[in-house]
Every structure is written in C-alpha cells, then in structure tokens.
py3Dmol code that shows the C-alpha trace and the ligand (Angstrom):
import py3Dmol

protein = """\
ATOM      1  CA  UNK A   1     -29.231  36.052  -9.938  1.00  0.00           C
ATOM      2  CA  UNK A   2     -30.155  32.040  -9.829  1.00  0.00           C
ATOM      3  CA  UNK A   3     -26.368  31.629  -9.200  1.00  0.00           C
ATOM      4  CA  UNK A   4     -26.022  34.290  -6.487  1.00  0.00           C
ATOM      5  CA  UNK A   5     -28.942  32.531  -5.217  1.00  0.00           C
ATOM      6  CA  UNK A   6     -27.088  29.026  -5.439  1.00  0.00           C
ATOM      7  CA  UNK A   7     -24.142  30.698  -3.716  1.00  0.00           C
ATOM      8  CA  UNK A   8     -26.414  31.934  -0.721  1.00  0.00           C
ATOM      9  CA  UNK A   9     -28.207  28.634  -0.031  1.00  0.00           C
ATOM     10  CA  UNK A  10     -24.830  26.922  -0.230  1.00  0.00           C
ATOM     11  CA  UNK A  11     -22.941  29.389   2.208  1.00  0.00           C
ATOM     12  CA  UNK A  12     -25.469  30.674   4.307  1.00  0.00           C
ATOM     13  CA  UNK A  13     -28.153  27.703   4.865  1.00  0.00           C
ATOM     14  CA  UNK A  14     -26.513  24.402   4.090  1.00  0.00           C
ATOM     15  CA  UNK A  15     -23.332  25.924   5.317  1.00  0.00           C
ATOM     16  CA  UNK A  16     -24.763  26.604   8.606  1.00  0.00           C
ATOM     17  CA  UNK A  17     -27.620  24.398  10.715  1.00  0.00           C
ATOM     18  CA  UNK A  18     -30.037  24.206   8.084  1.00  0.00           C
ATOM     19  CA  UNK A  19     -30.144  20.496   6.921  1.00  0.00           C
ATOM     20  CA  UNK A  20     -33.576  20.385   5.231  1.00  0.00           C
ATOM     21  CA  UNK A  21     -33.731  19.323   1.931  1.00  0.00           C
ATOM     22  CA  UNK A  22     -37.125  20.421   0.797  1.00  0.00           C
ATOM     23  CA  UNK A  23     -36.533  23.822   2.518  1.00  0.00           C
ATOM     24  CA  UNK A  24     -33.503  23.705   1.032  1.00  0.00           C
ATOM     25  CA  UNK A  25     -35.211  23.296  -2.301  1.00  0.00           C
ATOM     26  CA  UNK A  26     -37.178  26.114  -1.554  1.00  0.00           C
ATOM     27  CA  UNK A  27     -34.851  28.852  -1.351  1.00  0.00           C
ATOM     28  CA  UNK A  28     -33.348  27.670  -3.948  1.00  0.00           C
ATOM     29  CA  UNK A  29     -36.846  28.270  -6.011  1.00  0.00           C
ATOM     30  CA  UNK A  30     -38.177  31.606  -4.939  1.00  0.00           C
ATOM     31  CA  UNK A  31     -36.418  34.576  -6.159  1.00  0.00           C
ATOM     32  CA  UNK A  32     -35.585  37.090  -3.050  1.00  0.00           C
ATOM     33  CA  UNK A  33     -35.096  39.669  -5.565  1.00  0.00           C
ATOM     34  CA  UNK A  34     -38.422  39.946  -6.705  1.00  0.00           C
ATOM     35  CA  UNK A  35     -38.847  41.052  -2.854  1.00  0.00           C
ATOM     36  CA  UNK A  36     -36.635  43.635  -2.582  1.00  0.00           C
ATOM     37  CA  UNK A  37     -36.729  47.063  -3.216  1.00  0.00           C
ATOM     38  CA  UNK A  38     -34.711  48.338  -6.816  1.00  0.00           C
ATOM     39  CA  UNK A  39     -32.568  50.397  -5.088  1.00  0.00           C
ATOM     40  CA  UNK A  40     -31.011  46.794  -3.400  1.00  0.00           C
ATOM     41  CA  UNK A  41     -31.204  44.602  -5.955  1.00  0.00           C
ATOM     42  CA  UNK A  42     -27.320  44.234  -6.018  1.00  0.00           C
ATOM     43  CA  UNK A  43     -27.765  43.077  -2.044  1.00  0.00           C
ATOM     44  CA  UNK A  44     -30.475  40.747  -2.497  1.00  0.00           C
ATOM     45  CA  UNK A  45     -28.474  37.768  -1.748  1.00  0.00           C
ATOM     46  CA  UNK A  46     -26.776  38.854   1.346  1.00  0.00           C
ATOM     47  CA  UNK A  47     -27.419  37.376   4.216  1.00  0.00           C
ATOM     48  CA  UNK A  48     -29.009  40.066   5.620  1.00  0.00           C
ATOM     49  CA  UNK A  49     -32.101  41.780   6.359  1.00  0.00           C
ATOM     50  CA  UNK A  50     -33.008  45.394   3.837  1.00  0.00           C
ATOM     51  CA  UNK A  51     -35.423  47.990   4.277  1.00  0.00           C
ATOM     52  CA  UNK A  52     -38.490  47.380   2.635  1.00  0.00           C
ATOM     53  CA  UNK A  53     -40.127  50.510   3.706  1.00  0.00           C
ATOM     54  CA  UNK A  54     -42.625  51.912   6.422  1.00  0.00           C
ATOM     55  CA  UNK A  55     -39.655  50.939   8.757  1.00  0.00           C
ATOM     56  CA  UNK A  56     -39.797  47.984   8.358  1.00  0.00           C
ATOM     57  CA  UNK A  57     -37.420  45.313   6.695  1.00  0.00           C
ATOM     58  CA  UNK A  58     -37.214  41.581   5.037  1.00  0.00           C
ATOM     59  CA  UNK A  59     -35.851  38.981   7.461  1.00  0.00           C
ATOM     60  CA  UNK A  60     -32.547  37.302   6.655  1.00  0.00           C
ATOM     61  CA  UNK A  61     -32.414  34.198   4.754  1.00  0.00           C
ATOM     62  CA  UNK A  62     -30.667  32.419   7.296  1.00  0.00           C
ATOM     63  CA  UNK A  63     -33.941  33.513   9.753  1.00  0.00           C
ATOM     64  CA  UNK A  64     -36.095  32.561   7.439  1.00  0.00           C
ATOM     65  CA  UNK A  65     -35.171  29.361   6.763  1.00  0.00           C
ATOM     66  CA  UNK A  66     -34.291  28.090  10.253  1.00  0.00           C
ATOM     67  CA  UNK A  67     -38.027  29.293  11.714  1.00  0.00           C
ATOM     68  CA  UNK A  68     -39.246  27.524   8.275  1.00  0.00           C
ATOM     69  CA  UNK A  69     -37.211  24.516   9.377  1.00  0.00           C
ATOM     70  CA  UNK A  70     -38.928  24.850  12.662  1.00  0.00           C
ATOM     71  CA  UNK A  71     -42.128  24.413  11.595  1.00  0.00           C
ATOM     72  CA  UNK A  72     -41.430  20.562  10.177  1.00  0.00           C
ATOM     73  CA  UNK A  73     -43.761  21.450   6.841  1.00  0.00           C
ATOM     74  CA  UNK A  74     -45.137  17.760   5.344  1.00  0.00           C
ATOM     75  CA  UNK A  75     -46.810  19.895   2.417  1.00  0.00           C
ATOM     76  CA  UNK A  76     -50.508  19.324   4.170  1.00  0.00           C
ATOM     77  CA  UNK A  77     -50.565  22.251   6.765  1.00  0.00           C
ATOM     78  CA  UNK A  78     -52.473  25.092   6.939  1.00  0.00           C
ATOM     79  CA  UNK A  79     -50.488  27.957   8.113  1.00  0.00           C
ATOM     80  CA  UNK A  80     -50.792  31.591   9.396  1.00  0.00           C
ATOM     81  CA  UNK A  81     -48.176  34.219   9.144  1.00  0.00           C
ATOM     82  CA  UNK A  82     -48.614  37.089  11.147  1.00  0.00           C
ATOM     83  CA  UNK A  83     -46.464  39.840   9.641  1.00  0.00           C
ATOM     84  CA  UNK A  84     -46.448  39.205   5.491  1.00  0.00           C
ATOM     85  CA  UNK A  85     -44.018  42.298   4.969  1.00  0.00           C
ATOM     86  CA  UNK A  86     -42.387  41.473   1.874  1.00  0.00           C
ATOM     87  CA  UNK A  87     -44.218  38.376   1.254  1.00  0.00           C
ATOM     88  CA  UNK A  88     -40.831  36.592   1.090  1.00  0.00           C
ATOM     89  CA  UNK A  89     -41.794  34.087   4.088  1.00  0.00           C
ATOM     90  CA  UNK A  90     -45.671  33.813   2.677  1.00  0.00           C
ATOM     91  CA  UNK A  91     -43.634  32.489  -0.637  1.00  0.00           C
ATOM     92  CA  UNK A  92     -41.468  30.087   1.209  1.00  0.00           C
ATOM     93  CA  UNK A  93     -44.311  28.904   2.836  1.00  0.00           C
ATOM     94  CA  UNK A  94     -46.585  28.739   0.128  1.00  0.00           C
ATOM     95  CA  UNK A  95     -43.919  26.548  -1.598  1.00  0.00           C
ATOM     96  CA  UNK A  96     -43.796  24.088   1.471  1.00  0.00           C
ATOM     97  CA  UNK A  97     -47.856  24.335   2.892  1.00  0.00           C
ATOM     98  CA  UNK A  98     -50.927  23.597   1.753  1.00  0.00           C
ATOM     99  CA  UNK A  99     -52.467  26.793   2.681  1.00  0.00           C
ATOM    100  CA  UNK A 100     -51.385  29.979   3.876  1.00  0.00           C
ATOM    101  CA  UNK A 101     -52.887  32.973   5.531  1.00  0.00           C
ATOM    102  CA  UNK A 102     -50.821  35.806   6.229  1.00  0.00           C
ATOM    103  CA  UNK A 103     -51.717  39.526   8.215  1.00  0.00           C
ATOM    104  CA  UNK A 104     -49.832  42.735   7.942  1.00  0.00           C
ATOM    105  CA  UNK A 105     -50.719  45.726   9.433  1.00  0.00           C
ATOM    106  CA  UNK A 106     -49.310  47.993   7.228  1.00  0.00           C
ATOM    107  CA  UNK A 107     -51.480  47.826   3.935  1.00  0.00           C
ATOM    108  CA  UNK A 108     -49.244  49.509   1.233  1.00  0.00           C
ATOM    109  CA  UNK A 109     -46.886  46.401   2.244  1.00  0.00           C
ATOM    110  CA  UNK A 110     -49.708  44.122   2.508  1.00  0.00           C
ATOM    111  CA  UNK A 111     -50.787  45.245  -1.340  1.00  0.00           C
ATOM    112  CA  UNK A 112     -47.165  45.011  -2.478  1.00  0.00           C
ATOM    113  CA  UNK A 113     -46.468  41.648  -1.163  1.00  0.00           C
ATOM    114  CA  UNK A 114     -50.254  40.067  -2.771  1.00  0.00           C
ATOM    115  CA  UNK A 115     -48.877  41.789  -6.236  1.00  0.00           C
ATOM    116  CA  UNK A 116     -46.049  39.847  -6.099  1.00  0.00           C
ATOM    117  CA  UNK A 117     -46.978  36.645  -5.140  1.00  0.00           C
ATOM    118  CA  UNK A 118     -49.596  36.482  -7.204  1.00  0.00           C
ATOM    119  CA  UNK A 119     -47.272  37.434 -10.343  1.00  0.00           C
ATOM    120  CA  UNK A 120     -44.865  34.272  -8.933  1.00  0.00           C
ATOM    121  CA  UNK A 121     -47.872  32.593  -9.604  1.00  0.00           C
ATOM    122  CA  UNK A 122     -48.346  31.405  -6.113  1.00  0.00           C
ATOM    123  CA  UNK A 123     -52.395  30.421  -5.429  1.00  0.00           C
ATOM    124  CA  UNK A 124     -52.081  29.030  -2.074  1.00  0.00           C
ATOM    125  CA  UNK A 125     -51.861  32.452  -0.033  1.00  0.00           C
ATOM    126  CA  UNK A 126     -55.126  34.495   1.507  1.00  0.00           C
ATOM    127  CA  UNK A 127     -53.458  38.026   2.493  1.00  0.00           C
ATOM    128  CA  UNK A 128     -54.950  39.788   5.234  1.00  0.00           C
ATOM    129  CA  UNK A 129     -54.683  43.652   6.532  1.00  0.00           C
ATOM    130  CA  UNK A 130     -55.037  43.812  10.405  1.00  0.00           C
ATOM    131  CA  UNK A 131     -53.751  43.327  14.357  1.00  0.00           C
ATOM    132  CA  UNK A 132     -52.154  39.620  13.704  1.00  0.00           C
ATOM    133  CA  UNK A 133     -51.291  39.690  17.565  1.00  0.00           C
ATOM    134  CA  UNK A 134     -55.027  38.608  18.122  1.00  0.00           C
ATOM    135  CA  UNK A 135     -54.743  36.420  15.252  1.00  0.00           C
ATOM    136  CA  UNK A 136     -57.144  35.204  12.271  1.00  0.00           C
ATOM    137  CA  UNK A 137     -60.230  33.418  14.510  1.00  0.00           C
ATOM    138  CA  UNK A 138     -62.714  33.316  11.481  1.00  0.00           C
ATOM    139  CA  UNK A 139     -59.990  30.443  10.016  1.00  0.00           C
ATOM    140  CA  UNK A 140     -58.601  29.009  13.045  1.00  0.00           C
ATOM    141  CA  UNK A 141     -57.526  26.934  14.448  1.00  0.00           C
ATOM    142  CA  UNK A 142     -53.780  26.479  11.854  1.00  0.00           C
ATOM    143  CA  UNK A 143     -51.388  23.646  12.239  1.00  0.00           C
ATOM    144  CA  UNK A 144     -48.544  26.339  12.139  1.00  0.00           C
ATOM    145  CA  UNK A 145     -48.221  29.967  13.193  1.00  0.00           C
ATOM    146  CA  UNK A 146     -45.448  31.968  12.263  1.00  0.00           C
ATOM    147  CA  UNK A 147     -45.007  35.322  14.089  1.00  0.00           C
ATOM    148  CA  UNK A 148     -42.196  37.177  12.170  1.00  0.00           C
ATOM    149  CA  UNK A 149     -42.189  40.076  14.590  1.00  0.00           C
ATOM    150  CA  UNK A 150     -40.734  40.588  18.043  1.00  0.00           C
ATOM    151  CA  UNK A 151     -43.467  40.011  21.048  1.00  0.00           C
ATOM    152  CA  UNK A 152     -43.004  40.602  24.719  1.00  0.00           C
ATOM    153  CA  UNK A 153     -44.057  36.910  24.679  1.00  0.00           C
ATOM    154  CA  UNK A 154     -46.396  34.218  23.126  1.00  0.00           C
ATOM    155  CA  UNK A 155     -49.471  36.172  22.069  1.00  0.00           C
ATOM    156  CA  UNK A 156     -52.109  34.233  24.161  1.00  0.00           C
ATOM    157  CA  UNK A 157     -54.735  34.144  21.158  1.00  0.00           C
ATOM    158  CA  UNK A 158     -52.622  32.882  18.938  1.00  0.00           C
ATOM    159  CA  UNK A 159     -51.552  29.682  21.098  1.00  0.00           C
ATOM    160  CA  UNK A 160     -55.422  29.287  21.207  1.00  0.00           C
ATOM    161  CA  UNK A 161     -55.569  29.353  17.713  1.00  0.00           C
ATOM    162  CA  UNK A 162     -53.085  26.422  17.732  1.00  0.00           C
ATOM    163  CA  UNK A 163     -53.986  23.497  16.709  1.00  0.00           C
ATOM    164  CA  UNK A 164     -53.416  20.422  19.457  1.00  0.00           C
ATOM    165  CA  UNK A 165     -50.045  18.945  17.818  1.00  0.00           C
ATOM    166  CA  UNK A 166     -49.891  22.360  16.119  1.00  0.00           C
ATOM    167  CA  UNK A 167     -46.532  24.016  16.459  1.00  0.00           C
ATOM    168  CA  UNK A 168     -45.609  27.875  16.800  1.00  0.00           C
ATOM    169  CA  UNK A 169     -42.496  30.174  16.397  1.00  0.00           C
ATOM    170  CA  UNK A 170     -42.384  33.473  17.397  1.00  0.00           C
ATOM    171  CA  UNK A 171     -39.797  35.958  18.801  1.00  0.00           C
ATOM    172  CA  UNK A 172     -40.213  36.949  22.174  1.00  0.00           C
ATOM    173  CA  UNK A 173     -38.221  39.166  24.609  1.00  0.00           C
ATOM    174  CA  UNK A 174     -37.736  42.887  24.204  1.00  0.00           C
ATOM    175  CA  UNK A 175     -37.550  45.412  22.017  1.00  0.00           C
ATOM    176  CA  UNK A 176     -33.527  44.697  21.168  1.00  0.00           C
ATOM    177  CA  UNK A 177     -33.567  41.615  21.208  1.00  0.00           C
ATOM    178  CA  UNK A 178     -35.184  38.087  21.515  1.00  0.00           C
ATOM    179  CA  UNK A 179     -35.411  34.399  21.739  1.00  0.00           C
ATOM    180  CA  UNK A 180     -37.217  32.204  19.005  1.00  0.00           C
ATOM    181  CA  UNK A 181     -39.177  30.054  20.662  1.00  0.00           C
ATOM    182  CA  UNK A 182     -40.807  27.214  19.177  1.00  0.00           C
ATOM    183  CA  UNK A 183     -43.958  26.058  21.444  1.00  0.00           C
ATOM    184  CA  UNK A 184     -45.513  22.697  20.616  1.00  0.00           C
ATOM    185  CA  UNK A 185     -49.687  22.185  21.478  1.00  0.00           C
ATOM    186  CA  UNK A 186     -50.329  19.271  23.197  1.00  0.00           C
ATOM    187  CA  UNK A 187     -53.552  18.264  25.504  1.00  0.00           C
ATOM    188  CA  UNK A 188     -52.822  19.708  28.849  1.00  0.00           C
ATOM    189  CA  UNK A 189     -50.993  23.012  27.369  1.00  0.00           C
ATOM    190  CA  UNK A 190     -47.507  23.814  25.462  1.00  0.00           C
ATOM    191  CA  UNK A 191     -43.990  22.921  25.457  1.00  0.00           C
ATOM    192  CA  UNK A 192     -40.893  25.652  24.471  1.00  0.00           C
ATOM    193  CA  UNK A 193     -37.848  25.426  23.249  1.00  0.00           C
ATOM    194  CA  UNK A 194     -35.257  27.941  22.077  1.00  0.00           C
ATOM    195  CA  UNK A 195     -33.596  28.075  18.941  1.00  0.00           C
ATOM    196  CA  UNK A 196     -31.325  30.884  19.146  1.00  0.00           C
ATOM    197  CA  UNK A 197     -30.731  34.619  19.717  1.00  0.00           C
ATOM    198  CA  UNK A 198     -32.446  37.110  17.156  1.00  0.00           C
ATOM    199  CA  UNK A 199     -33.684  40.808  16.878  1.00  0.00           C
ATOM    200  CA  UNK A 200     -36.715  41.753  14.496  1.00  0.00           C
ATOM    201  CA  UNK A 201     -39.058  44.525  14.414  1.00  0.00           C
ATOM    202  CA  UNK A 202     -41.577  44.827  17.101  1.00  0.00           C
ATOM    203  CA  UNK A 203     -45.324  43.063  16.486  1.00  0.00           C
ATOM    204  CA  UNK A 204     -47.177  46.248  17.106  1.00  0.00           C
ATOM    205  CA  UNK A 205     -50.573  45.317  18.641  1.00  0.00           C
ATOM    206  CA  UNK A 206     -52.999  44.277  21.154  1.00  0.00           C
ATOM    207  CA  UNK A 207     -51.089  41.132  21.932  1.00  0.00           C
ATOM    208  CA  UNK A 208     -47.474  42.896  21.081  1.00  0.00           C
ATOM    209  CA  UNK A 209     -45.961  46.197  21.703  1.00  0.00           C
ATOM    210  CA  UNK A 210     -47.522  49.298  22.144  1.00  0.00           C
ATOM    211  CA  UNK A 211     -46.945  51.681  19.218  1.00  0.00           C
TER     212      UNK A 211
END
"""
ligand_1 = """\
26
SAH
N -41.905 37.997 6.873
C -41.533 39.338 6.488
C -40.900 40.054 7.665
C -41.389 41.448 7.739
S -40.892 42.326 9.203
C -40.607 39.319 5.304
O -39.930 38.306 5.095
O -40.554 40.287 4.570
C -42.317 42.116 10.238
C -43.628 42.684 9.708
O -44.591 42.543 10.759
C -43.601 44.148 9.332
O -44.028 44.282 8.007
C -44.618 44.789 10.310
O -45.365 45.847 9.745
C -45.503 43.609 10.642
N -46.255 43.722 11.887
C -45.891 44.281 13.068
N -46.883 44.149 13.980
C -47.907 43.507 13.372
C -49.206 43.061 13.781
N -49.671 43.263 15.020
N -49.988 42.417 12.876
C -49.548 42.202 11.612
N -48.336 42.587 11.164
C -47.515 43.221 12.028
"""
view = py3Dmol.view(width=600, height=400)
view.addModel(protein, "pdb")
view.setStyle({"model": 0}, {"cartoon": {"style": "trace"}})
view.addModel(ligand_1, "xyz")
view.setStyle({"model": 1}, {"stick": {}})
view.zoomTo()
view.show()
C-alpha cells in the first residue's frame, strides 16, 4: 500500500500542478485506504473519487490536494471543513493545521470518519453533525474554510465566518458542474479566483441546494 501510495503522489500530485512540499509530505503520510470502503481497497490509490455510501463519495487525491494547496497551511490555522465524509480531507488537514473542525450532515458518515481518525491517532479534529452551509458560529471566526461540496455560490455565512486575511475554497456553480473558487478576506470585502473546473456532490442546505 505505502508504495502504491508513493506511486500516486508521484504521478498524480507532483506529476501534475501540485508543487507543495509539506502537502506533498502529507499524502504521502495518511493512508487513503483506511478511508475507503473494503469492497475498494484494491482502488484506493486511483486517482479517483469511490463511493463511500449514503450517495455520497471521497474526493480525488488530485482535488484534495490542490484545494489543500489552496489554503497556504503554515501549521498555525484553525480550520473548518464543511462536509467531513470520509474524513480523508479532516486527516490531511489535521496533518497540516493547528485545529480542525469539520460538519457532515449525514451522521453514520460523520461517526465513521471520528472512528477513524481517532484510531490514526489524529487529536487535532472536533467533528460536528449538522447544516455546514450556515457554518460553525459558536467557533468562528476560522482562518480557513473548506467547503468540499458543490454550492450555487459562496455560502454568505460562511464568508462571515472568515477571518479578515482568512482564505476560503469552495465549489460553486451547478449541480454538474463547478468552479473552485478561492476567495481571500480582506477589509472592505473578498477577492476570487478560479482554480479549475470540478464536479462534487451537492452541499445540501440552507446556504446550498435544496434536497
Ligand atoms: N471531504 C470528503 C468529501 C465528501 S463528499 C472526503 O474526502 O471524503 C461531500 C460531503 O458533504 C458528503 O459527505 C455530504 O454528505 C456532505 N454534505 C453535503 N451537504 C452538507 C451540508 N450542508 N453540511 C455538511 N455536510 C454536507
């Protein structure tokens, strides 16, 4: 597994546009497999997303690490996920972040992910079970949000729950398919950028889609 893992970094991260070492060094760490579901254990390194169940699947690697990338981690951030799934992000992140706090809606996924990340031994993580589209404001504001569902755009509360300087990626567009944006806080309001083209699940919520 650690050298399919090797392979996958190599090929499908460094290969590509991800040039961060410590992120890098992060995938190379966690084990996707612990993540995945038995029945593709023998896929677990493909650069792909799998079902994880619920309808609902585990990003790609490749995803994951360029939105990770996007964030420009230091190690001293406190960050909130909205969307734990798997808990494959949350361990990425926990490896990277000082702190993170991650919401799923759907709590059999929500338990599964806290069981494994606490056997990884990971400390740093606070799971939540909820509506993430109106974010977490009992621990706001976060120096990163990380919305790893698609939204019809920026949830409003969760820009508020920015921190100035604070930086955001989230999906938006429609239902088939979406931009990542990465929006930067500042004083007067936000800057966006794209980084490319993706497609993920729909953020069911208030602040998303409608069920
Ligand atoms: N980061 C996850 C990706 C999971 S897919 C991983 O790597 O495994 C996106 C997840 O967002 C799904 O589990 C879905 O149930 C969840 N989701 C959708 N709408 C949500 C909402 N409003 N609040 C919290 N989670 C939501």
């Amino acid at each position: 597994m650690e050298q399919l893992r090797g392979e996958m970094v190599a090929r499908d991260l460094a290969g590509r546009d991800i040039y961060d070492q410590q992120v890098l060094a992060a995938f190379q760490r966690v084990e996707r497999h612990r993540f995945v579901p038995e029945e593709f254990l023998n896929h677990a390194y493909d650069d792909r997303p799998l079902p994880i169940g619920g309808g609902q699947t585990i990003s790609q690697p490749y995803i994951v690490a360029l939105m990770t990338q996007c964030l420009r981690l230091n190690g001293e951030e406190r960050i909130l996920e909205v969307g734990t799934g798997s808990g494959y992000q949350t361990a990425i992140l926990a490896e990277l972040a000082w702190e993170v706090y991650t919401i799923e809606r759907i709590a059999s996924l929500s338990e599964r992910a806290q069981k494994t990340l606490a056997e990884l031994g990971y400390a740093n993580f606070h799971v939540f079970v909820g509506d993430g589209s109106q974010g977490l404001p009992q621990h706001a504001p976060f120096d990163r949000i990380i919305v790893t569902a698609a939204a019809p755009q920026p949830p409003a509360p969760l820009i508020e729950q920015l921190t100035v300087g604070g930086i955001m990626v989230v999906p938006t567009g429609s239902r088939v398919g979406q931009d990542l944006e990465v929006i930067t806080k500042n004083r007067d309001g936000f800057t966006t950028a794209t980084a490319c083209r993706c497609t993920f699940v729909p953020l069911i919520g208030e602040h998303g889609y409608e069920k």
